[in-house]
VOPAGU-2260 file (C-alpha; in pm, 1 decimal, decimal comma):
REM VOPAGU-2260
SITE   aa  ch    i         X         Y         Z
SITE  UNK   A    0    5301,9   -6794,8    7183,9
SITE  UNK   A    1    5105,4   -6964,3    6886,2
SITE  UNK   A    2    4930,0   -6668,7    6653,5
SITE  UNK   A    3    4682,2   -6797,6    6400,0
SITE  UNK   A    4    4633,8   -6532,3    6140,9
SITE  UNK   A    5    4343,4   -6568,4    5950,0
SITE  UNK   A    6    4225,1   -6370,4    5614,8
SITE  UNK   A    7    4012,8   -6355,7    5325,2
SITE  UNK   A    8    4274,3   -6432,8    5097,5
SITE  UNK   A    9    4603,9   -6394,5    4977,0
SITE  UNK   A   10    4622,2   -6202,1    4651,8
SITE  UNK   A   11    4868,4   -5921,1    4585,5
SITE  UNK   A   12    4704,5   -5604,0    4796,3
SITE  UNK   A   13    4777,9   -5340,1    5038,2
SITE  UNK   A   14    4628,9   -5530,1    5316,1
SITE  UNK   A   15    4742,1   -5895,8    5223,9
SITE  UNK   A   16    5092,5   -5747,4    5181,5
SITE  UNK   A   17    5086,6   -5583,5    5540,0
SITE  UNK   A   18    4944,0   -5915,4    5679,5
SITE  UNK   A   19    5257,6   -6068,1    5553,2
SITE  UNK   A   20    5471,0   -5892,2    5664,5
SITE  UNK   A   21    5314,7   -5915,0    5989,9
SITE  UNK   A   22    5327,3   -6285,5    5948,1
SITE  UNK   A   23    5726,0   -6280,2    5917,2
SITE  UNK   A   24    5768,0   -6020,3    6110,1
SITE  UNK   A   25    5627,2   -6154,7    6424,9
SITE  UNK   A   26    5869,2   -6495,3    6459,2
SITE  UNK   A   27    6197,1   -6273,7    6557,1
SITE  UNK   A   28    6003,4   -6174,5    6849,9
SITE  UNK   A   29    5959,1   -6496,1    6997,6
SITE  UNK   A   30    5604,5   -6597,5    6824,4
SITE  UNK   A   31    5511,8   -6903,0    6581,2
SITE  UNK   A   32    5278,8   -6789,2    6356,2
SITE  UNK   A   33    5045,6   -7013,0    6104,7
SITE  UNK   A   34    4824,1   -6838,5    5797,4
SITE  UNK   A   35    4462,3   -6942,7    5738,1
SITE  UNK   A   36    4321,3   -6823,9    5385,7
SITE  UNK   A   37    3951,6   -6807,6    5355,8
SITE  UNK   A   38    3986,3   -6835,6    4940,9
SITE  UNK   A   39    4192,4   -7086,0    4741,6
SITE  UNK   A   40    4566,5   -7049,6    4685,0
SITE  UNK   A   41    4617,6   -6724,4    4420,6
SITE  UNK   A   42    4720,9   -6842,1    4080,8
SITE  UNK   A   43    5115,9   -6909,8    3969,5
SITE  UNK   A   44    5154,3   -6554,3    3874,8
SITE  UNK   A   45    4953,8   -6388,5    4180,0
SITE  UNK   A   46    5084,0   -6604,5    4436,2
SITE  UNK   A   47    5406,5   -6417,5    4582,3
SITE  UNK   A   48    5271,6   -6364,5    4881,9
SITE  UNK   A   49    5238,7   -6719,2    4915,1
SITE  UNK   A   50    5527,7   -6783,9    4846,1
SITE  UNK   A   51    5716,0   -6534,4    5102,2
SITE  UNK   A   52    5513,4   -6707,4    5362,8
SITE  UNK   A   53    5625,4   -7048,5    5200,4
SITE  UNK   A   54    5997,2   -6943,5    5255,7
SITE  UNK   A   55    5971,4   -6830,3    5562,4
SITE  UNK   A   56    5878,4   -7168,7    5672,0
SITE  UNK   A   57    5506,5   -7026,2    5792,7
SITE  UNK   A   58    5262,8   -7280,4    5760,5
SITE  UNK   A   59    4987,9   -7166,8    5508,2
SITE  UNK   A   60    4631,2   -7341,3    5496,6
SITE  UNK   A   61    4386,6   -7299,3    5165,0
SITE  UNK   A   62    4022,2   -7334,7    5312,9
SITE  UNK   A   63    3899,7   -7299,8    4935,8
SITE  UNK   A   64    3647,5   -7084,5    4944,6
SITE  UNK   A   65    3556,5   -6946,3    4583,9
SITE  UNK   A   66    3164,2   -6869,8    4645,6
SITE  UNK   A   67    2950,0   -6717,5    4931,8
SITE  UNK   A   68    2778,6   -7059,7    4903,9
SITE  UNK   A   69    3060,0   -7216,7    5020,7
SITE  UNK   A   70    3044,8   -6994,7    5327,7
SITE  UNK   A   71    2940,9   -7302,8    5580,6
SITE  UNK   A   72    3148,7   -7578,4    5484,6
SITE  UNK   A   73    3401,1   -7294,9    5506,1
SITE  UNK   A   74    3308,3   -7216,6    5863,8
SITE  UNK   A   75    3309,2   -7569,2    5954,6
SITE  UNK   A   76    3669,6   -7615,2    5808,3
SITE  UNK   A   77    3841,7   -7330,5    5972,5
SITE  UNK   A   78    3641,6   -7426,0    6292,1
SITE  UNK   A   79    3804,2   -7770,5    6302,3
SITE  UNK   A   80    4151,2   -7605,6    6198,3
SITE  UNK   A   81    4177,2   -7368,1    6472,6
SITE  UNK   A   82    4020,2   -7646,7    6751,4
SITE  UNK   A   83    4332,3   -7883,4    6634,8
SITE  UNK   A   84    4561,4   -7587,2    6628,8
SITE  UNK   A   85    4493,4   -7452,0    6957,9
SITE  UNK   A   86    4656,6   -7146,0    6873,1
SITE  UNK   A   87    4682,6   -6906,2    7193,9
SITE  UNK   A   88    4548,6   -6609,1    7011,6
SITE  UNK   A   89    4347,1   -6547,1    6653,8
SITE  UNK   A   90    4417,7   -6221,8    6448,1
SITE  UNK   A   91    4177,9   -6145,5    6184,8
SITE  UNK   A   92    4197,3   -5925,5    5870,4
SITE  UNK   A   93    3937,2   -5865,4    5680,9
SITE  UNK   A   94    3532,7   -5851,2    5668,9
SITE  UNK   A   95    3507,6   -6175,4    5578,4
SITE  UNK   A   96    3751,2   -6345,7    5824,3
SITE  UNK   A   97    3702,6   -6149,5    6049,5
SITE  UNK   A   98    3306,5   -6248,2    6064,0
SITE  UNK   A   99    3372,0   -6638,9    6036,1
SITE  UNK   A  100    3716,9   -6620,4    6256,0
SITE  UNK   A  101    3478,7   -6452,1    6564,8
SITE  UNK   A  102    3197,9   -6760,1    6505,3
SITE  UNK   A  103    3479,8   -6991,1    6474,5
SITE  UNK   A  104    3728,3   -6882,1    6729,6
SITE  UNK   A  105    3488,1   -7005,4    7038,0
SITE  UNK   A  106    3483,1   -7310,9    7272,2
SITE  UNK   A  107    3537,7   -7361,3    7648,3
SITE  UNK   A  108    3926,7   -7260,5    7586,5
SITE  UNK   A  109    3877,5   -7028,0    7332,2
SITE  UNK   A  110    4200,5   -6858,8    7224,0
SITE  UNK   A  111    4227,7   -6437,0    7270,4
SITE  UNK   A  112    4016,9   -6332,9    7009,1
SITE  UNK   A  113    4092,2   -5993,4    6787,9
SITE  UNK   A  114    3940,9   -5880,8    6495,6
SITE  UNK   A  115    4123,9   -5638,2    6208,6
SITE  UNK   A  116    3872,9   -5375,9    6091,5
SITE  UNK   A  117    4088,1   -5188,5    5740,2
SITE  UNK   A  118    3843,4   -4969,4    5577,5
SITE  UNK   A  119    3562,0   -4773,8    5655,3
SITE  UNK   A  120    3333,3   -4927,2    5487,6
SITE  UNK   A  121    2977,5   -4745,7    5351,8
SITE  UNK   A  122    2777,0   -5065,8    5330,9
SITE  UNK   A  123    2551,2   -5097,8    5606,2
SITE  UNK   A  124    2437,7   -5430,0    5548,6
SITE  UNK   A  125    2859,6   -5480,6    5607,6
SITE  UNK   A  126    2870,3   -5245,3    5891,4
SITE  UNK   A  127    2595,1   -5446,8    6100,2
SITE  UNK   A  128    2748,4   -5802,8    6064,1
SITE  UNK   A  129    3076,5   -5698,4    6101,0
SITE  UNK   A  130    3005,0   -5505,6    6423,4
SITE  UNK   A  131    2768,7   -5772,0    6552,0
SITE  UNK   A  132    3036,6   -6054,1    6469,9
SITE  UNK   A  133    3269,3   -5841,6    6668,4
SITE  UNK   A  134    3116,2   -5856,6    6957,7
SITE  UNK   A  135    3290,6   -6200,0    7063,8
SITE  UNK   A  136    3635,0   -6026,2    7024,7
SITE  UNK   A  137    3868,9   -5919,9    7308,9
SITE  UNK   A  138    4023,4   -5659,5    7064,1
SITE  UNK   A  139    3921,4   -5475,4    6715,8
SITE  UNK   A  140    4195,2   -5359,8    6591,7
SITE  UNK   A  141    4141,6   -5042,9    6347,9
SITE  UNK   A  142    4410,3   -4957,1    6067,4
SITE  UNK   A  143    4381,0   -4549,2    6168,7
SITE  UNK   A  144    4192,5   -4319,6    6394,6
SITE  UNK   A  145    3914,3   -4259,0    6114,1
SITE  UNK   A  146    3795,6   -4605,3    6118,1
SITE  UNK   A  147    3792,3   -4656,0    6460,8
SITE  UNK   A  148    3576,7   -4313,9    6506,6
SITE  UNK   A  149    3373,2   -4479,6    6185,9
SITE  UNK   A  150    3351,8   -4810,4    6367,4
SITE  UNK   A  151    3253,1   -4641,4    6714,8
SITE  UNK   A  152    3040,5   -4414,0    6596,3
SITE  UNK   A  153    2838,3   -4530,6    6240,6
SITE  UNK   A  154    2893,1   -4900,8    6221,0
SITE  UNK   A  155    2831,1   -4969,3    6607,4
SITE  UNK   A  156    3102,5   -5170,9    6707,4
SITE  UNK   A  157    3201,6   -5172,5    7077,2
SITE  UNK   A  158    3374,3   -4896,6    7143,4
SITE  UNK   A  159    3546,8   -4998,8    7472,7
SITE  UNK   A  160    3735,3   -5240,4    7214,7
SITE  UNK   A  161    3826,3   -5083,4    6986,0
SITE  UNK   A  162    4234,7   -4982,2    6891,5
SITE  UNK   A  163    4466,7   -4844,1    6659,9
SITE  UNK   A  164    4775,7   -4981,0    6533,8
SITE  UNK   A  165    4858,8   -4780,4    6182,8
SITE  UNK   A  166    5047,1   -4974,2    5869,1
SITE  UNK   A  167    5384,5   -4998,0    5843,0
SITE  UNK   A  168    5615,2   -5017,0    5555,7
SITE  UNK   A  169    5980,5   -5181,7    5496,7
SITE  UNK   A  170    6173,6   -4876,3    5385,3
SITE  UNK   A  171    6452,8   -5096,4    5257,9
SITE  UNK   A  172    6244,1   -5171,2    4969,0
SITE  UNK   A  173    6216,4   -4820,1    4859,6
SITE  UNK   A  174    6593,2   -4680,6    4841,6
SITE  UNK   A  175    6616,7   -4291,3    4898,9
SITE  UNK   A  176    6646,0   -4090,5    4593,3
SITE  UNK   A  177    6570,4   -4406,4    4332,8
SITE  UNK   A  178    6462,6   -4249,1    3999,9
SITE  UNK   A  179    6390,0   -4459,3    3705,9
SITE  UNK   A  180    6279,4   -4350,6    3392,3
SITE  UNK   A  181    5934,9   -4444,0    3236,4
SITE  UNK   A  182    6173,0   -4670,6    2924,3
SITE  UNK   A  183    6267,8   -4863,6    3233,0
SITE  UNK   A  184    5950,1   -4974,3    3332,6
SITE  UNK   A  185    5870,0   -5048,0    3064,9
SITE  UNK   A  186    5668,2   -4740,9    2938,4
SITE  UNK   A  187    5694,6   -4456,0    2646,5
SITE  UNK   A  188    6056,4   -4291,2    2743,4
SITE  UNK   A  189    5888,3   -3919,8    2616,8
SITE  UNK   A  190    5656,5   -3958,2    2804,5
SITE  UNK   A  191    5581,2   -3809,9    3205,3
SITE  UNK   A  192    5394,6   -4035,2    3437,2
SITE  UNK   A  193    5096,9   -3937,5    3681,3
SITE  UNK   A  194    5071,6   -4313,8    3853,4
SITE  UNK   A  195    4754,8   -4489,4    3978,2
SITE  UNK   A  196    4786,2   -4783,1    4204,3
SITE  UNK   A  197    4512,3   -5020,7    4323,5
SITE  UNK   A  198    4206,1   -5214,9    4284,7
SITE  UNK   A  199    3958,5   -5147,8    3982,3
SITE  UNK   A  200    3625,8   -5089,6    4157,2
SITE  UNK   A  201    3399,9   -4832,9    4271,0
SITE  UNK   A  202    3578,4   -4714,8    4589,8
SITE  UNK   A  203    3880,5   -4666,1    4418,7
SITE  UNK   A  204    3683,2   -4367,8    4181,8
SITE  UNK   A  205    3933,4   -4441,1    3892,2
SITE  UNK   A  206    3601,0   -4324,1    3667,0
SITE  UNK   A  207    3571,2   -3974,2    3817,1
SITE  UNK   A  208    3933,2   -3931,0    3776,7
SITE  UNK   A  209    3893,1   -4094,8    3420,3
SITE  UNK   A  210    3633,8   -3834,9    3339,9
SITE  UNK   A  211    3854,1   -3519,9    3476,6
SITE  UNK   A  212    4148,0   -3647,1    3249,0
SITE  UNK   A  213    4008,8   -3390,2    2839,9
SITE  UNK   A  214    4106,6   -3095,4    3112,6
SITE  UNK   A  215    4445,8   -3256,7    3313,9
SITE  UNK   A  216    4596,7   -3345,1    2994,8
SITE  UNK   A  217    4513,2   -3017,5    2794,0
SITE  UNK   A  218    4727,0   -2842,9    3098,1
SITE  UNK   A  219    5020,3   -3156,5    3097,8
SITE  UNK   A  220    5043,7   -3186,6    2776,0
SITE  UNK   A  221    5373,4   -3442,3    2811,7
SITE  UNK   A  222    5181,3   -3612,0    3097,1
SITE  UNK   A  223    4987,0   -3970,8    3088,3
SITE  UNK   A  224    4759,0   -4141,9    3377,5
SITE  UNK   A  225    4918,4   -4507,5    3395,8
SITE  UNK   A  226    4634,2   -4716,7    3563,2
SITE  UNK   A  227    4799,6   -5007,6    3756,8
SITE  UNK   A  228    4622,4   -5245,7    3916,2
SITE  UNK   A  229    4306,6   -5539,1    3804,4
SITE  UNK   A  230    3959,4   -5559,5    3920,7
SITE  UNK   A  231    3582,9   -5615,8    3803,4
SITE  UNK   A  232    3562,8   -5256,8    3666,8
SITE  UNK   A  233    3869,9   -5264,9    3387,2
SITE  UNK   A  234    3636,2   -5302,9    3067,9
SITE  UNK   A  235    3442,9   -5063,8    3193,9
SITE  UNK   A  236    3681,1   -4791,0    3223,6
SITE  UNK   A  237    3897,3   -4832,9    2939,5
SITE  UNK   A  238    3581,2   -4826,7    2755,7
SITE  UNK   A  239    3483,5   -4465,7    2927,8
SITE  UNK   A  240    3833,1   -4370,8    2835,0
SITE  UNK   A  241    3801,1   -4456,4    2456,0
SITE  UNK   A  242    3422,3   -4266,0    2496,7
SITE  UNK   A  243    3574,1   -3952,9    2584,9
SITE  UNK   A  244    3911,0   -3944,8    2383,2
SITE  UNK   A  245    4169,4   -3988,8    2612,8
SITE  UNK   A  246    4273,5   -4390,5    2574,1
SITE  UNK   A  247    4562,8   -4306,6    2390,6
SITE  UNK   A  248    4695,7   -4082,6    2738,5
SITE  UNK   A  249    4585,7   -4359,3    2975,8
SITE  UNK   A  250    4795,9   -4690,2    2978,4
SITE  UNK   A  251    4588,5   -4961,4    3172,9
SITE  UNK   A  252    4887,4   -5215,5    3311,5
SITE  UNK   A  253    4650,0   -5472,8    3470,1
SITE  UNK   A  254    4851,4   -5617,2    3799,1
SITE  UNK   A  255    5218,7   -5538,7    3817,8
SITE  UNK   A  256    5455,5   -5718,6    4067,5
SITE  UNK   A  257    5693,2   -5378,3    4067,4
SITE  UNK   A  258    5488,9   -5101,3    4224,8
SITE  UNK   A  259    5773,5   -4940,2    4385,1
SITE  UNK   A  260    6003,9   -4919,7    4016,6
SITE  UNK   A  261    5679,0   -4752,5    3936,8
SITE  UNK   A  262    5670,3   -4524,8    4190,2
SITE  UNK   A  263    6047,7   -4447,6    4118,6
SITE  UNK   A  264    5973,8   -4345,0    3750,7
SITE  UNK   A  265    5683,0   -4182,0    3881,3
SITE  UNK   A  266    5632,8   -3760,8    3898,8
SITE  UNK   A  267    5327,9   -3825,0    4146,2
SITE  UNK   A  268    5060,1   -4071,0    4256,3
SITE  UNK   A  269    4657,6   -4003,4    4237,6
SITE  UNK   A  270    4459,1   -4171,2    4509,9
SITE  UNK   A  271    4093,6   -4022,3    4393,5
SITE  UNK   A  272    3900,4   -4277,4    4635,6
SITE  UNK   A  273    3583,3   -4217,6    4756,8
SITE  UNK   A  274    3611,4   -4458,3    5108,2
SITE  UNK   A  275    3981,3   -4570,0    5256,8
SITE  UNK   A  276    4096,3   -4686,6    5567,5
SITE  UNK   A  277    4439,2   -4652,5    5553,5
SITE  UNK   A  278    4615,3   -4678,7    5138,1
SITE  UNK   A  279    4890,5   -4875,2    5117,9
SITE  UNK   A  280    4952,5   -4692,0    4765,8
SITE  UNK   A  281    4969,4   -4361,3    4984,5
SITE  UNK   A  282    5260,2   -4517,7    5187,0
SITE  UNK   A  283    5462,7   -4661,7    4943,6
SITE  UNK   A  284    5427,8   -4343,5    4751,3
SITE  UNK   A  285    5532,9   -4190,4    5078,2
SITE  UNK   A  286    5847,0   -4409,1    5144,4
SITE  UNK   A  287    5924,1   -4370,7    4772,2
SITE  UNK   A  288    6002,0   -3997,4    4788,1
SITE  UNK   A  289    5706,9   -3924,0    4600,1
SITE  UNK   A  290    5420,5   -3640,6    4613,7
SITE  UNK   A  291    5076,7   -3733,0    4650,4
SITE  UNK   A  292    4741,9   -3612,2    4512,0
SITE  UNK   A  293    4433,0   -3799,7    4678,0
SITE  UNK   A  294    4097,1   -3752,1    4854,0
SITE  UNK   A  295    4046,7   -3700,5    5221,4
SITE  UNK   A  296    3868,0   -4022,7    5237,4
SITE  UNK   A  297    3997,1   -4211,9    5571,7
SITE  UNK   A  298    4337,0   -4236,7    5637,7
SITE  UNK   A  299    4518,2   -4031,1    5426,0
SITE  UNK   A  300    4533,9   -3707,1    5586,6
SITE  UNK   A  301    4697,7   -3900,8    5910,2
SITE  UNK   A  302    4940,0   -4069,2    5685,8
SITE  UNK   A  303    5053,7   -3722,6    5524,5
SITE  UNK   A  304    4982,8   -3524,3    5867,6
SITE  UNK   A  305    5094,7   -3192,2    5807,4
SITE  UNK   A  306    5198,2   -3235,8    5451,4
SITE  UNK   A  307    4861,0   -3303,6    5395,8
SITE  UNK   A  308    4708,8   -2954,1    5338,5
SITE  UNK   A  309    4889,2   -2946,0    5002,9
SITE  UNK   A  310    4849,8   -3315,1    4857,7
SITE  UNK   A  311    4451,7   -3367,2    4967,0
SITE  UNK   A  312    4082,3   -3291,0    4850,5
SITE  UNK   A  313    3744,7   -3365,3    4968,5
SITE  UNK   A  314    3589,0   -3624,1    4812,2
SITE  UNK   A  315    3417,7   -3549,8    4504,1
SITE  UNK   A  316    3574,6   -3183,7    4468,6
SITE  UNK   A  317    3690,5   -3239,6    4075,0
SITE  UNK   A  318    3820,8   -2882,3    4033,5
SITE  UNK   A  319    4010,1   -2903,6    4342,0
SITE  UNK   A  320    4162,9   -3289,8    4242,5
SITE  UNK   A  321    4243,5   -3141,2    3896,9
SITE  UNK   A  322    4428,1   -2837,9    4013,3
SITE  UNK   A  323    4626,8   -2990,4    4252,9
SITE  UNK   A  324    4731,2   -3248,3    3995,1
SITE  UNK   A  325    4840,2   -2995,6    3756,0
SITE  UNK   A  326    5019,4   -2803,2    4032,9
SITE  UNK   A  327    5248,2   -3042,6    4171,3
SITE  UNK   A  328    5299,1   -3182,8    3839,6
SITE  UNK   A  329    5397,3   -2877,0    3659,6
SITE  UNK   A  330    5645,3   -2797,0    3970,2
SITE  UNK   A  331    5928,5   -3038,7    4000,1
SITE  UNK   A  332    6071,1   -2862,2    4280,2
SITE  UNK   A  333    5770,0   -2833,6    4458,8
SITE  UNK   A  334    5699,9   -3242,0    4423,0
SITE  UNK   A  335    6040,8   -3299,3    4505,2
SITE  UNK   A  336    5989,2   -3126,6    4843,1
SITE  UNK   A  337    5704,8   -3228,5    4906,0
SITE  UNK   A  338    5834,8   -3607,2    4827,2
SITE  UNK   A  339    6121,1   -3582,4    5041,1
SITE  UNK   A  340    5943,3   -3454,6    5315,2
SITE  UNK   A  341    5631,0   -3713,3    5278,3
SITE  UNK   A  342    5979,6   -3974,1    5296,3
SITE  UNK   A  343    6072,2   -3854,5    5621,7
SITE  UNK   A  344    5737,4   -3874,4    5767,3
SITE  UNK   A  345    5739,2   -4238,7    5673,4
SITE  UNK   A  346    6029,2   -4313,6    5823,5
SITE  UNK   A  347    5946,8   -4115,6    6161,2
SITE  UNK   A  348    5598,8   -4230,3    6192,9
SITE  UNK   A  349    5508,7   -4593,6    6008,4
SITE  UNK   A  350    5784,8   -4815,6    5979,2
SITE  UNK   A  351    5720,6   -5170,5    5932,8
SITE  UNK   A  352    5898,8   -5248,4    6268,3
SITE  UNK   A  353    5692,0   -5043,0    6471,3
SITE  UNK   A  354    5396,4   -5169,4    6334,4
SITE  UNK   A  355    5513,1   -5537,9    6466,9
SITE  UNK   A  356    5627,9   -5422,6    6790,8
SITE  UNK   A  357    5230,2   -5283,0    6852,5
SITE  UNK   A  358    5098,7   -5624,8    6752,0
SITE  UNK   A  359    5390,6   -5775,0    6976,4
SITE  UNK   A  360    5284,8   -5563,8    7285,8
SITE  UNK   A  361    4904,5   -5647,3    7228,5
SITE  UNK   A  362    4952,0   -6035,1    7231,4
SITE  UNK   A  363    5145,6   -6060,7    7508,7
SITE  UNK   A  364    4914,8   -5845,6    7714,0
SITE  UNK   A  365    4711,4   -6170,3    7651,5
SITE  UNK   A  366    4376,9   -6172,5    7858,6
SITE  UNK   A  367    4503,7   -5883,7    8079,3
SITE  UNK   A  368    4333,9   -5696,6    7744,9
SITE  UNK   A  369    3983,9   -5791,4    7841,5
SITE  UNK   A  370    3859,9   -5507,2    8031,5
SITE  UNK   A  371    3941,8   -5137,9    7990,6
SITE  UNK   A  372    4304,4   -5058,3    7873,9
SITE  UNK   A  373    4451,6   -4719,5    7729,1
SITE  UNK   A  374    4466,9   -4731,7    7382,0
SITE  UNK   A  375    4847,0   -4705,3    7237,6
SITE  UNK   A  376    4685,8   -4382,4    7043,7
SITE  UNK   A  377    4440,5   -4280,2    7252,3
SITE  UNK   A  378    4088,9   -4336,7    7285,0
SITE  UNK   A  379    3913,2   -4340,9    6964,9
């Protein structure tokens, strides 16, 4: 069976890496699977994603898209693609794909059509294209149970559609019990590390948790916030750091290639974000023995489950994000349970293998799928 998998792009992120990994993960199970990037191939140093596709032997096609100007002639291209592919089903990830893949994945054979919905989303303007776009799909797959109730229920997608298949995440790369210390990553050796991983922008609330940090630190006194990750908001937070005194306890990294030797000279990760869908920094965290502190925004309380009364706040509650920071932090025994247990939730509940097997089972269902089915994890 010939998958097309088409997304926005292919930069180092949570949800490119997953799609990846789906890519490679699919061909032992009998598919042949081609990637179709919206955007331009990443540049040399960002382009390891690419290049794990590349050895796999998975055809990878650059549509080029830089500019929502280019958005027809971008249509048009992965239109013609996907007509001289005839692939037998199109998997979308992604707002973007996933709104030109349903206009382009049409014609008098058309292939089985699903769609890849990864974060709740608060932008209505978002919400109704996306959902309307959707509307040509056989499936919408949702990365957790929150954003398929937000799809179903706020952004109006078809309900009858809609279904859950959670990340998944290669334990293998994230050895049991790995400890590194901060000189090995490359970071002050006297120094304890409260780790930040992801995207600089607005959802990610790296700001709020900037402007908690005078009262964190006066409590962890041997404690910095290292801030990895790139994004249109880095000026502007290391210059709110230097406003309010604390740029010489917050180490901005820009992108780093080694999240998980991070994680493993890491005492926690913070996830302050104000909308999620499901964090990938949650579940490598997660698989790396480590204790979390993060919002309740979606996804994260079913990753934890019931670990999650200890390591989550509601969004926007600073006291609450503080103390719970300066709890776990000042407890090594208490973040070492509480990262061995978050470990063996991982490996019970969202390995990378049983992710693929989920995507497996839904393509070969094939057009059987259009209709009503039971959802793998109930309806949402």
């Amino acid at each position: 069976m010939r998958i097309a998998l088409v997304i926005t792009e292919l930069d180092p992120g949570g949800a490119e890496r997953c799609f990846v990994n789906l890519a490679i993960g699919l061909r032992p199970h009998g598919f042949e699977t081609a990637v179709y990037s919206l955007a331009p191939r990443p540049v040399a140093d960002r382009d390891m994603l690419v290049r794990r596709l590349e050895e796999a032997s998975i055809p990878v096609h650059f549509l080029g898209a830089r500019s929502i100007w280019q958005t027809p002639a971008t249509f048009r291209r992965l239109r013609r693609l996907l007509a001289g592919d005839r692939p037998d089903v199109v998997q979308t990830f992604l707002f973007h794909a996933n709104v030109l893949g349903s206009c382009a994945a049409r014609g008098k054979n058309r292939p089985l059509l699903i769609t890849g919905v990864r974060v709740a989303d608060p932008s209505v303007w978002r919400q109704r294209l996306e959902a309307w776009t959707s509307r040509r799909a056989d499936r919408i797959v949702c990365v957790s149970r929150d954003v398929a109730d937000f799809c179903g229920t706020r952004a109006g997608f078809p309900r009858d559609r809609l279904l859950v298949i959670p990340n998944g995440i290669d334990l293998a790369g994230y050895p049991a019990g790995r400890r590194l210390t901060p000189g090995q990553v490359g970071l002050p050796e006297d120094r304890r590390v409260l780790l930040f991983v992801g995207r600089l922008h607005p959802q990610k609330a790296v700001d709020w948790l900037i402007g908690l940090a005078p009262r964190m630190f006066d409590r962890l006194p041997h404690h910095d916030l290292v801030v990895a990750g790139d994004g249109p908001q880095r000026a502007e937070l290391e210059q709110l750091a230097a406003r309010i005194g604390v740029s010489d306890r917050i180490r901005f990294l820009g992108h780093r290639a080694d999240v998980a030797a991070l994680l493993a000279a890491a005492d926690l990760l913070v996830l302050p974000s104000r909308w999620e869908g499901m964090p990938n920094a949650v579940l490598e965290a997660m698989a790396s023995s480590r204790p979390v502190v993060a919002t309740k925004a979606a996804g994260v309380v079913e990753l934890l489950g019931p670990l999650a009364d200890r390591q989550t706040v509601e969004i926007g509650d600073g006291d609450a994000l503080t103390n719970a920071i300066i709890q776990i932090a000042d407890q090594p025994a208490l973040a070492a349970e509480l990262g061995q247990a978050n470990r063996r939730r991982v490996s019970e509940e969202f390995s990378l293998e049983r992710m693929i097997r989920a995507y497996a089972q839904l393509y070969r269902t094939g057009r059987r799928l259009i209709g009503k089915v039971a959802l793998p994890n109930g309806s949402p």
